[in-house]
N, C-alpha and C positions, 0 to 999 in steps of 0.2 A: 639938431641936424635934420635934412628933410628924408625922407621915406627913398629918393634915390642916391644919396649919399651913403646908405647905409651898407653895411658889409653884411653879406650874403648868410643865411642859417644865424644871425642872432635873434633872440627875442628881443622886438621891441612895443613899445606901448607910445599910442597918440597921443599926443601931449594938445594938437590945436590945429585947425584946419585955417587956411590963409585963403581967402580970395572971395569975387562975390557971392553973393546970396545964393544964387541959382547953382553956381559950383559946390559949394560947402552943403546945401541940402540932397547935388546927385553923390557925392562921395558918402554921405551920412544913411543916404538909401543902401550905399553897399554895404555900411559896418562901418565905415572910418569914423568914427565919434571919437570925443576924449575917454581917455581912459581903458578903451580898445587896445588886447594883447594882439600882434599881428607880425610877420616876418616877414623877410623877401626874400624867397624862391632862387630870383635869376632874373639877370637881363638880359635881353636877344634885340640886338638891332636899333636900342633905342626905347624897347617896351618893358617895364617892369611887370613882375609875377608874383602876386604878394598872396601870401596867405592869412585871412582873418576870419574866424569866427571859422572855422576847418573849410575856408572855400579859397579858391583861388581863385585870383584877380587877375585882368591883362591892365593895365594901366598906361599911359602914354606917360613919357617922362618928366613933362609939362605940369601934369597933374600929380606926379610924385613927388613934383618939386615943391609942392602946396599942402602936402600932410606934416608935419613937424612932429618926429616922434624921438621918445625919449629911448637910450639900451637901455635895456635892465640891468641890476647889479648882480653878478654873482657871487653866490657866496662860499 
């Protein structure tokens, strides 16, 4: 599933970043690599709030739609 499909306060982890070059290296500037633990906050308007690496993110939905990240399992 993508980073805005995701349901709000679970942990999730990047599984793959989707799109060109120039994209996947400004997401990777901010923390979004694979294997990155990260969550999403909230959406307002259209913009996601994700938390990774203890920072919060504003994201356009565009670009949430291009992080593919895995829930984690609870146990």
């Amino acid at each position: 599933m993508t980073l805005s499909m995701a349901a709000k306060g679970t942990k999730l982890t990047v599984y793959k970043i989707i799109g060109r070059d120039e994209i996947r290296l400004r997401l990777a500037s901010m923390g979004f690599v694979s294997g990155a633990e990260c969550a999403l906050v909230s959406e307002i308007n259209g913009s996601l709030i994700a938390v990774i690496k203890d920072t919060r993110i504003a994201l356009d939905k565009s670009l949430g739609n291009r992080i593919i990240v895995k829930q984690e399992e609870s146990v």
